[in-house]
RODREN-502193 format. One record per residue (C-alpha): chain; x, y, z. Coordinates in steps of 0.05 Angstrom, whole numbers. Example, Ala and Ser with C-alpha at 12.3 -4.5 7.8 and 13.67 -1.06 7.14 Angstrom:
BEGIN
<site mol="A" px="246" py="-90" pz="156"/>
<site mol="A" px="273" py="-21" pz="143"/>
This chain:
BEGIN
<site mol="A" px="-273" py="-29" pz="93"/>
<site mol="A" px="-268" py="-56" pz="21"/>
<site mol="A" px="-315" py="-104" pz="-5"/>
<site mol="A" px="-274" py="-137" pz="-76"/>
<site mol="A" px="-336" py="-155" pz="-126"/>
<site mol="A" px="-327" py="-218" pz="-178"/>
<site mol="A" px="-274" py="-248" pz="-152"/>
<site mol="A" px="-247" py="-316" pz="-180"/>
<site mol="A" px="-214" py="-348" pz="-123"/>
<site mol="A" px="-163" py="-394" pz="-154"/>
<site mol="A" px="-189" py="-381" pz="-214"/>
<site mol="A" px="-245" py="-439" pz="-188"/>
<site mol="A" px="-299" py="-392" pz="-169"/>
<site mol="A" px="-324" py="-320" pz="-167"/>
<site mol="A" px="-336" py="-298" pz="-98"/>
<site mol="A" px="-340" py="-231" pz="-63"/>
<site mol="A" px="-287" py="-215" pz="-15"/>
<site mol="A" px="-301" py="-156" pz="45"/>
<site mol="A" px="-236" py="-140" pz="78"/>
<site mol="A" px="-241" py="-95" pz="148"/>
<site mol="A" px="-177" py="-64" pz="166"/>
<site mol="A" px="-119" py="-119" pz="144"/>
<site mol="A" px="-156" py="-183" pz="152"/>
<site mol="A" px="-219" py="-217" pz="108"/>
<site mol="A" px="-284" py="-203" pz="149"/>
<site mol="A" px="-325" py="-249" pz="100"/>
<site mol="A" px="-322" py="-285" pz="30"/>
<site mol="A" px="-393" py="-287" pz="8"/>
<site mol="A" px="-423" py="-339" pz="-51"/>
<site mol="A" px="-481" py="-284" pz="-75"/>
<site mol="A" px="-466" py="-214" pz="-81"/>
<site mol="A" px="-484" py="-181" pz="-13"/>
<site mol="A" px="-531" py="-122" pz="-36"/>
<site mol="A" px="-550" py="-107" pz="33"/>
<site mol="A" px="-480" py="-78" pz="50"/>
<site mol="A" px="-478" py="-14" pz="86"/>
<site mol="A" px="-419" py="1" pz="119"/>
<site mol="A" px="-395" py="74" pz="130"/>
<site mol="A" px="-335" py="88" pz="71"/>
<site mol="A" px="-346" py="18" pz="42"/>
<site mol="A" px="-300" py="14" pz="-17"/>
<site mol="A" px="-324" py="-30" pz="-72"/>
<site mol="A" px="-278" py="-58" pz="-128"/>
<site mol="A" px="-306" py="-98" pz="-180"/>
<site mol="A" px="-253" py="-150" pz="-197"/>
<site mol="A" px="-293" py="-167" pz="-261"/>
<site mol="A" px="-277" py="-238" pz="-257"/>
<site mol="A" px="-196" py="-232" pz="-237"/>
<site mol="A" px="-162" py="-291" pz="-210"/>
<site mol="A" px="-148" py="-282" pz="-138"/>
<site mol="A" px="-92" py="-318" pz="-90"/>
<site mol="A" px="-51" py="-302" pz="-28"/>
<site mol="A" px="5" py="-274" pz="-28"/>
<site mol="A" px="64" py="-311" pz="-28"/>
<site mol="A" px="118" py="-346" pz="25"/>
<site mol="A" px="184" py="-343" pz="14"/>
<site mol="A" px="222" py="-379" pz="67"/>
<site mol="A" px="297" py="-360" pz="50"/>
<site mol="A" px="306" py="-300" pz="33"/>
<site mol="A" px="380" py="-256" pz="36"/>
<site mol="A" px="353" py="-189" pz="51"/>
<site mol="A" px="418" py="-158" pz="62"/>
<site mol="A" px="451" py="-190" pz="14"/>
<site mol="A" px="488" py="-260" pz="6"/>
<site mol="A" px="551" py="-279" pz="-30"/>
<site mol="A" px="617" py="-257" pz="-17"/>
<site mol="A" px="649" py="-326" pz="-34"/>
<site mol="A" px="682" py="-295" pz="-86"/>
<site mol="A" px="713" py="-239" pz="-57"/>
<site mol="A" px="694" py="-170" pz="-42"/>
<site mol="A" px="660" py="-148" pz="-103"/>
<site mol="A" px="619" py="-218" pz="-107"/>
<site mol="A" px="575" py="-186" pz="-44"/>
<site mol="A" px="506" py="-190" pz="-78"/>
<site mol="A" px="457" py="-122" pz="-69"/>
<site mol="A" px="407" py="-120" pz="-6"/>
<site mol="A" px="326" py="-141" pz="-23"/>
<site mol="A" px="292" py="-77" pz="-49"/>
<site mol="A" px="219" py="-63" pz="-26"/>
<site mol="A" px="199" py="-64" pz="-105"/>
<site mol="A" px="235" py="-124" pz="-118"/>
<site mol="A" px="185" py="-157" pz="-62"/>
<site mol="A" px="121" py="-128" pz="-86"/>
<site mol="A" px="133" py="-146" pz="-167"/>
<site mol="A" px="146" py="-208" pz="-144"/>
<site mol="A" px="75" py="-220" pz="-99"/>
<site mol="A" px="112" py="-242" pz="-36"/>
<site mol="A" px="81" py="-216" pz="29"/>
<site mol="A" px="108" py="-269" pz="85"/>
<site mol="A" px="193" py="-266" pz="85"/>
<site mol="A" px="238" py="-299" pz="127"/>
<site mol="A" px="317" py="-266" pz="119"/>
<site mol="A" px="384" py="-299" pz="135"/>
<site mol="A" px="448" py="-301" pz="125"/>
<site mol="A" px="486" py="-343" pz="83"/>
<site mol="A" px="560" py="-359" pz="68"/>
<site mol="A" px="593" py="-290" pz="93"/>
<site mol="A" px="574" py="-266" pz="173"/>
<site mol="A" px="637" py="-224" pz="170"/>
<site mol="A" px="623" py="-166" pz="129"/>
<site mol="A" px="535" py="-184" pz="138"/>
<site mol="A" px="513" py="-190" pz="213"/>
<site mol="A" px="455" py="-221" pz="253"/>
<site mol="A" px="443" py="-138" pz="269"/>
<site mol="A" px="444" py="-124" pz="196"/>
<site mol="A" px="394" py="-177" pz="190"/>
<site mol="A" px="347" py="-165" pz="248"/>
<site mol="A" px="345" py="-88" pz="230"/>
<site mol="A" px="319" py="-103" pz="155"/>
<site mol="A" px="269" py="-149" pz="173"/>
<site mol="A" px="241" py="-96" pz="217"/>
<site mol="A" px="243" py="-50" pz="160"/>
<site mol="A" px="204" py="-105" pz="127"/>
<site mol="A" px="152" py="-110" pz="185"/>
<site mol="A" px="150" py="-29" pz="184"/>
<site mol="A" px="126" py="-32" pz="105"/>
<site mol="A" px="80" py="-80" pz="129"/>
<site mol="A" px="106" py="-136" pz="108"/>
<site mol="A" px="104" py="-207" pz="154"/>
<site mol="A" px="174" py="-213" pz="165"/>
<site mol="A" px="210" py="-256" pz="210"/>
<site mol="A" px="294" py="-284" pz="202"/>
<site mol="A" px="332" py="-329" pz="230"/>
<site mol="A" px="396" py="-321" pz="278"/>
<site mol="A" px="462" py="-363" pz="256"/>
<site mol="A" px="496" py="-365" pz="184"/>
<site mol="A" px="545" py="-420" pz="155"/>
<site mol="A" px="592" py="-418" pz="211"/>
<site mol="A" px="604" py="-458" pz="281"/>
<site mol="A" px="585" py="-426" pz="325"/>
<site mol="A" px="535" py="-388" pz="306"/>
<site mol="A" px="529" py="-312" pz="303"/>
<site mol="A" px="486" py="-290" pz="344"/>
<site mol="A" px="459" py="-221" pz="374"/>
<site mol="A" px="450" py="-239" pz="444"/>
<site mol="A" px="507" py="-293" pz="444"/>
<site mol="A" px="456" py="-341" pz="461"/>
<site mol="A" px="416" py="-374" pz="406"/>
<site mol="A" px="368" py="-399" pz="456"/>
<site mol="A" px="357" py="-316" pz="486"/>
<site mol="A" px="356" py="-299" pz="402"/>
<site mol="A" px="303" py="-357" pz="395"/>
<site mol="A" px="256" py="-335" pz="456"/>
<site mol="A" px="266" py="-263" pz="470"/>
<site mol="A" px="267" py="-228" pz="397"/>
<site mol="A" px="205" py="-227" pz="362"/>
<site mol="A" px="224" py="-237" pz="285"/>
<site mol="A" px="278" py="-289" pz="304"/>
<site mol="A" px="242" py="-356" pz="295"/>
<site mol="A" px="303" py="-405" pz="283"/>
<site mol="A" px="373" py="-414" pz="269"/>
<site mol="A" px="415" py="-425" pz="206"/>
<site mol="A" px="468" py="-471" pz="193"/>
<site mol="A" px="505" py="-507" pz="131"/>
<site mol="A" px="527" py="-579" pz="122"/>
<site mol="A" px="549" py="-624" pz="69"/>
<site mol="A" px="592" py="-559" pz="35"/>
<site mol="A" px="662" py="-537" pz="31"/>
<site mol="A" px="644" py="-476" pz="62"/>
<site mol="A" px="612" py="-493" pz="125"/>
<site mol="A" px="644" py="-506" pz="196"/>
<site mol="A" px="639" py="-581" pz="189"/>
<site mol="A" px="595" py="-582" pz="248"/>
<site mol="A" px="604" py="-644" pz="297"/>
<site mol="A" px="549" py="-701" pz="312"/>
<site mol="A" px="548" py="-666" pz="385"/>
<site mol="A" px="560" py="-595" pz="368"/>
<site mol="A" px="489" py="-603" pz="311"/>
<site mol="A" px="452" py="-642" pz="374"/>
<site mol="A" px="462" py="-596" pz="424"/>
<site mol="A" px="442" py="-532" pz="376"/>
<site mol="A" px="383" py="-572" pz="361"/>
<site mol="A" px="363" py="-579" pz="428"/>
<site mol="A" px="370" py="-505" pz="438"/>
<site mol="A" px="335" py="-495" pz="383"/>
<site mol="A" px="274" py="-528" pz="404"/>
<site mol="A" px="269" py="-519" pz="475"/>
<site mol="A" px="276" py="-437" pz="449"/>
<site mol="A" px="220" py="-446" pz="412"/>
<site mol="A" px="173" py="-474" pz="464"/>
<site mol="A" px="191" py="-430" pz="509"/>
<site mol="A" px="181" py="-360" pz="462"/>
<site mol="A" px="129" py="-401" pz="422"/>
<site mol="A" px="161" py="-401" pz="351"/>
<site mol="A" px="175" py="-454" pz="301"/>
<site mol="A" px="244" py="-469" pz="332"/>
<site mol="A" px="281" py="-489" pz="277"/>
<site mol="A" px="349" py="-516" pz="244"/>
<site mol="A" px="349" py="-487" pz="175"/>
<site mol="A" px="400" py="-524" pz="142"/>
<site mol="A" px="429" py="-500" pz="76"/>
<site mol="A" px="452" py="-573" pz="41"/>
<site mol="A" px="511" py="-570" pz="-2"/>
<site mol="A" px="533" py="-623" pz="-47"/>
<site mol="A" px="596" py="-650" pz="-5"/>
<site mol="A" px="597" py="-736" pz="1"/>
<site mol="A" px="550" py="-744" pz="70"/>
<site mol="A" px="481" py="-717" pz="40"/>
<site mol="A" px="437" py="-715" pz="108"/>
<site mol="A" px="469" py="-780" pz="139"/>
<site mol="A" px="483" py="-728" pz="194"/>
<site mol="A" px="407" py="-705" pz="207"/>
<site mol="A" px="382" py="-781" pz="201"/>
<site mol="A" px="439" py="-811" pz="242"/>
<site mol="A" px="402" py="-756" pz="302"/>
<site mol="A" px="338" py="-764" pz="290"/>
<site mol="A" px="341" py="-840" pz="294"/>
<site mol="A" px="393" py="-841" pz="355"/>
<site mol="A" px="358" py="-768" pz="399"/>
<site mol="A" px="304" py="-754" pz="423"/>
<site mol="A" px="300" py="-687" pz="368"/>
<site mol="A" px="230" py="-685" pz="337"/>
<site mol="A" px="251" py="-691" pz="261"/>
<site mol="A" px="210" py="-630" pz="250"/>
<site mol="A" px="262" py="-594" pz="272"/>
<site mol="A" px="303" py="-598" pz="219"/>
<site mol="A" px="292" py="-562" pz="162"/>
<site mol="A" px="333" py="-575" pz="99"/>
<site mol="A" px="339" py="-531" pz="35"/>
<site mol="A" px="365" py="-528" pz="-35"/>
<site mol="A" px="345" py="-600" pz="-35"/>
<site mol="A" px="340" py="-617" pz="-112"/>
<site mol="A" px="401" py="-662" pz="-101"/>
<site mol="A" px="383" py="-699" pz="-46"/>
<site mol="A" px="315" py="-727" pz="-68"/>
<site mol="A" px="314" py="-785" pz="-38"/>
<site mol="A" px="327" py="-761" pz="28"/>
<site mol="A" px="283" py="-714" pz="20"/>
<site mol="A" px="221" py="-765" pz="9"/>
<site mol="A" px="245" py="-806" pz="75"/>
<site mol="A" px="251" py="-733" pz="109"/>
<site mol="A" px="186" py="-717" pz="93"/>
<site mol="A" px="162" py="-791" pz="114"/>
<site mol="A" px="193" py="-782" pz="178"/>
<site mol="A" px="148" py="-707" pz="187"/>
<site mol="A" px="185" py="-657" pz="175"/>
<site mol="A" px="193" py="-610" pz="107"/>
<site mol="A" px="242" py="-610" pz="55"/>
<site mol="A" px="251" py="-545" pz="12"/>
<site mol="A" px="275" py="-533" pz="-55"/>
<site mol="A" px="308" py="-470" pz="-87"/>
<site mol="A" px="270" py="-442" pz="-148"/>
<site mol="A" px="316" py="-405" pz="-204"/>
<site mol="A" px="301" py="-365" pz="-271"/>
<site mol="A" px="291" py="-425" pz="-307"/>
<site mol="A" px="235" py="-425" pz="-288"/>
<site mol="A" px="214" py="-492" pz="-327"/>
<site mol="A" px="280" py="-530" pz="-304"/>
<site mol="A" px="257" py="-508" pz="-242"/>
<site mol="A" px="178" py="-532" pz="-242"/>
<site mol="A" px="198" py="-591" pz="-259"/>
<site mol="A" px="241" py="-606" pz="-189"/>
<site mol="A" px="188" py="-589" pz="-149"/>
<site mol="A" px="141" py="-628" pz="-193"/>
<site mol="A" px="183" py="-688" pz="-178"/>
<site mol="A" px="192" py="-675" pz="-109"/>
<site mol="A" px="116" py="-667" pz="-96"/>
<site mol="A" px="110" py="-737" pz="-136"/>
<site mol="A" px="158" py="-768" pz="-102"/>
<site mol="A" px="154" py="-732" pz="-30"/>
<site mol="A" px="100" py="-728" pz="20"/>
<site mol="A" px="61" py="-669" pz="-12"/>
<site mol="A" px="40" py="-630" pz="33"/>
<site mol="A" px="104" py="-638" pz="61"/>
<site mol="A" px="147" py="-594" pz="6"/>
<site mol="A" px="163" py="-523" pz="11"/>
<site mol="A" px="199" py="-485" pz="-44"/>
<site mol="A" px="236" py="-414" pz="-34"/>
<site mol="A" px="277" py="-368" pz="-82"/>
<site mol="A" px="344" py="-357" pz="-52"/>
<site mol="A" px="331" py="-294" pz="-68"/>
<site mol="A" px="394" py="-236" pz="-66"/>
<site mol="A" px="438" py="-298" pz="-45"/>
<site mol="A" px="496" py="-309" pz="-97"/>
<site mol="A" px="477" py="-365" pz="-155"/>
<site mol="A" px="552" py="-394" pz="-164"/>
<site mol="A" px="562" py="-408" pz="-242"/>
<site mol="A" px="613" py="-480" pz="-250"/>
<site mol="A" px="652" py="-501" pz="-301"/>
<site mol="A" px="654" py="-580" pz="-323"/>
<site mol="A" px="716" py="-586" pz="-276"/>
<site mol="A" px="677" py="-554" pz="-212"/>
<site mol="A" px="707" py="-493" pz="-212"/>
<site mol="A" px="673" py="-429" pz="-196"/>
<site mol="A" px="672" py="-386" pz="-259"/>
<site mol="A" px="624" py="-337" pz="-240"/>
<site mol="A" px="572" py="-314" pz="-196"/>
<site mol="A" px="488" py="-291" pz="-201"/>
<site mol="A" px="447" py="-262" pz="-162"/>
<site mol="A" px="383" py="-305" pz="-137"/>
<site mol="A" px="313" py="-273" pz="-166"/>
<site mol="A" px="250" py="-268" pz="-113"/>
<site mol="A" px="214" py="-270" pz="-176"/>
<site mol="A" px="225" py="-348" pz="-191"/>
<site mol="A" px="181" py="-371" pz="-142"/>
<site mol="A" px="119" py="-343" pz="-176"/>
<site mol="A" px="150" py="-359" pz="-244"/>
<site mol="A" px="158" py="-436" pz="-214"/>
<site mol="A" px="82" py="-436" pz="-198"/>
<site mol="A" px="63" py="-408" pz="-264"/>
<site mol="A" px="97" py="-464" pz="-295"/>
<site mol="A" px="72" py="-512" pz="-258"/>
<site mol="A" px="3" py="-489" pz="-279"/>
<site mol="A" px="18" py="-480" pz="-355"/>
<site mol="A" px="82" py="-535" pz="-361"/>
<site mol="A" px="56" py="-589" pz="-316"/>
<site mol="A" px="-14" py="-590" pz="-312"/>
<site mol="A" px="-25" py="-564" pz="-237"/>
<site mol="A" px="-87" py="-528" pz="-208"/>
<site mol="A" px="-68" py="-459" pz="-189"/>
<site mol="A" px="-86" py="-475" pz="-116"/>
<site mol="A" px="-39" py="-540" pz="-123"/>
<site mol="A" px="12" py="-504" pz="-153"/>
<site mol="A" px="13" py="-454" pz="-92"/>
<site mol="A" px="26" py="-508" pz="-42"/>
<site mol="A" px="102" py="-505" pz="-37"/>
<site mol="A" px="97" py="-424" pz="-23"/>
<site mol="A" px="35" py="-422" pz="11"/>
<site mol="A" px="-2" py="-462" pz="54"/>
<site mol="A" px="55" py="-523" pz="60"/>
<site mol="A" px="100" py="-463" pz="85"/>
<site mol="A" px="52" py="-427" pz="125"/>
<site mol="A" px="40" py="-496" pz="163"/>
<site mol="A" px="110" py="-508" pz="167"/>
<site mol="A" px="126" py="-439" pz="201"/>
<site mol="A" px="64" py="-434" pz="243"/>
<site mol="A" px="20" py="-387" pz="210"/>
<site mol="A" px="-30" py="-414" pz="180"/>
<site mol="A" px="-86" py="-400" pz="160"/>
<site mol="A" px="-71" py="-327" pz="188"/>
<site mol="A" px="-25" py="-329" pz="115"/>
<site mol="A" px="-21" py="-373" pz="56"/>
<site mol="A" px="-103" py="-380" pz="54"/>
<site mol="A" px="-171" py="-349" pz="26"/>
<site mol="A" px="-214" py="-347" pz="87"/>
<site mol="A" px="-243" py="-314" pz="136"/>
<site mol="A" px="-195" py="-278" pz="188"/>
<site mol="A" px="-135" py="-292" pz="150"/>
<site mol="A" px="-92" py="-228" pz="127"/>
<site mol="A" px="-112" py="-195" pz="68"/>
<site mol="A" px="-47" py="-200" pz="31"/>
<site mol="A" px="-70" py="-215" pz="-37"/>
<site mol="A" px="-49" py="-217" pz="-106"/>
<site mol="A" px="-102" py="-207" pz="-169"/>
<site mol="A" px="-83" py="-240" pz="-230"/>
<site mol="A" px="-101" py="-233" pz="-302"/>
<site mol="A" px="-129" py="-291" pz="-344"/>
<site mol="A" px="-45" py="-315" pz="-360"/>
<site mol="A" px="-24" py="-312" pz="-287"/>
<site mol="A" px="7" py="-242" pz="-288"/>
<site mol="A" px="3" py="-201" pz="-227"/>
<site mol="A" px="-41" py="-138" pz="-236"/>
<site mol="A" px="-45" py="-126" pz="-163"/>
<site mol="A" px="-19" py="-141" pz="-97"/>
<site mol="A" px="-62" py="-110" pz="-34"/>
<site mol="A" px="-18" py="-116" pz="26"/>
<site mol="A" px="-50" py="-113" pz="91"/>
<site mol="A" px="-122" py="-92" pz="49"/>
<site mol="A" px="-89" py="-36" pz="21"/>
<site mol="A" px="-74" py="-42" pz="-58"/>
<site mol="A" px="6" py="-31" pz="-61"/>
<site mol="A" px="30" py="-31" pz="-134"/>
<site mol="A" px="-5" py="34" pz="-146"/>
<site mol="A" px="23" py="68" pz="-90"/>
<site mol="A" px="96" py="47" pz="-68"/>
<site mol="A" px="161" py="82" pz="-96"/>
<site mol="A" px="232" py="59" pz="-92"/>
<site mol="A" px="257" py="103" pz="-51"/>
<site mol="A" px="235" py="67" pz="11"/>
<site mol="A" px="195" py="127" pz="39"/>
<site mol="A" px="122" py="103" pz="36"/>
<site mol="A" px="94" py="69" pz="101"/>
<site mol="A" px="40" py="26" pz="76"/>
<site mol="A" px="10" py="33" pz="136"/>
């Protein structure tokens, strides 16, 4: 057990924080001096800003891009990469290339993630029609693998398969009759390029099927704002992609939580997926690599840029997500019997610590990938 002394959750209030085994047995108001567990740990926090870890919802973990040919294949997620970066809930996929990546890639690396102790789920499907698959049924992916909690799929871009009205309905309806029968979110990710139809192809189902609107779940959605506040109107989420500028970048989401239903946004960092770099006449020039780090960079400048509570500015990678995937309050909260992923923070928002699980990581992992955190 670990009991962490003068902690300031949210940087709101100090509060003392005992953790039994991976989850928070108790947040206590007064110091508990009566205390007397066998091998209690104590920590004194002296006054440290506390938060959960964070969400990130899209996430290439073995690597996106490709788009470019052979040598534009971007690098697989490293564990370190994850833990400067104070994520502790992933979700991988795949993105534009399923020849050379593969739903088995994918599923294998995610239970890497799960074996470092991560909570680590991904998604089935990539750009193409149909989907990949591992079973060669999305529904038996969907219901009968653990991690595998939804599909992927693209629309609106020159890449994807140009998916059909009928062909998007009827993965749909997999999709969610999957996910009520293995109990998982059960949804369409939908990465949303910049082609002429924006989501005219999501609305024209929602309004003419009986598909809950949940279901879909659109990112990289700082062009499509205004669909994005009627997506969020008609219940379902709308997720935006965060990138190293990191100002630039707080000041989408900003808008979208002004503009959207709040509670309602998500945000994610694209992270290892490729970052295509345009000229003024829309032609690729180059291609980065998407940073995991952005999305706590975002946050921090939503804080310091534009005025934001630190518990606001969490919303879009923490509790919004956790809601949106099914698992809160077990992550994205401060209470009792949620996980004790947590990040400590210094007085300008830097992380000095990340305990995964209750155990303090940062001080312990190498990159090697030989440590089991648990």
């Amino acid at each position: 057990m670990l009991l962490l002394k003068n902690a300031n959750l949210y940087g709101e209030k100090i509060a003392h924080i005992l953790i039994a085994q991976d989850k928070i047995e108790a947040i206590y108001d007064s110091y508990p001096s009566d205390l007397s567990f066998p091998n209690l740990e104590i920590r004194d926090l002296e006054e440290s800003i506390v938060i959960p870890a964070l969400i990130d919802q899209h996430v290439h973990v073995t690597g996106g891009g490709g788009e470019g040919g052979m040598t534009t294949r971007c690098p697989e997620l490293e564990i370190s990469d994850v833990i400067d970066a104070g994520v502790g809930t992933i979700v991988g996929l795949l993105g534009t290339d399923s020849l050379t990546r593969s739903v088995e890639n994918l599923l294998a690396k995610t239970k890497s993630l799960r074996e470092y102790g991560f909570l680590a789920y991904c998604l089935t499907g990539a750009y193409q029609y149909p989907v990949p698959t591992l079973t060669d049924s999305v529904m038996k992916d969907i219901a009968f693998i653990d991690e595998v909690i939804g599909v992927k799929i693209a629309l609106n871009d020159h890449r994807s398969s140009h998916i059909s009205y009928n062909e998007m309905k009827r993965l749909a309806a997999d999709v969610r009759m999957a996910g009520l029968i293995g109990k998982k979110p059960g949804v369409v990710h939908v990465h949303m390029g910049n082609g002429k139809h924006g989501l005219s192809q999501i609305f024209d189902l929602i309004e003419n099927e009986n598909i809950p609107a949940s279901v879909f779940r659109p990112t990289h959605m700082s062009n499509h704002m205004e669909a994005a506040k009627i997506l969020t109107e008609l219940g379902s989420y709308a997720d935006f992609t965060t990138f190293e500028d990191s100002y630039k970048s707080a000041g989408i989401v900003d808008k979208a939580l002004k503009t959207c239903i709040k509670d309602k946004v998500t945000m994610s960092s694209d992270s290892n997926g490729s970052m295509p770099k345009w000229n003024e006449k829309r032609e690729m020039i180059g291609i980065g690599i998407g940073k995991m780090s952005t999305l706590f960079d975002t946050v921090k400048s939503l804080v310091n840029d534009y005025g934001y509570s630190l518990r606001e500015a969490l919303l879009p990678c923490g509790e919004n997500v956790a809601r949106s995937l099914n698992i809160f309050p077990m992550v994205g909260s401060l209470q009792e019997n949620s996980l004790a992923n947590l990040l400590v923070l210094d007085e300008k928002l830097n992380i000095k610590d990340f305990l995964l699980n209750g155990k303090y990581i940062k001080e312990n992992y190498t990159n090697t990938m030989q440590v089991n955190f648990r």
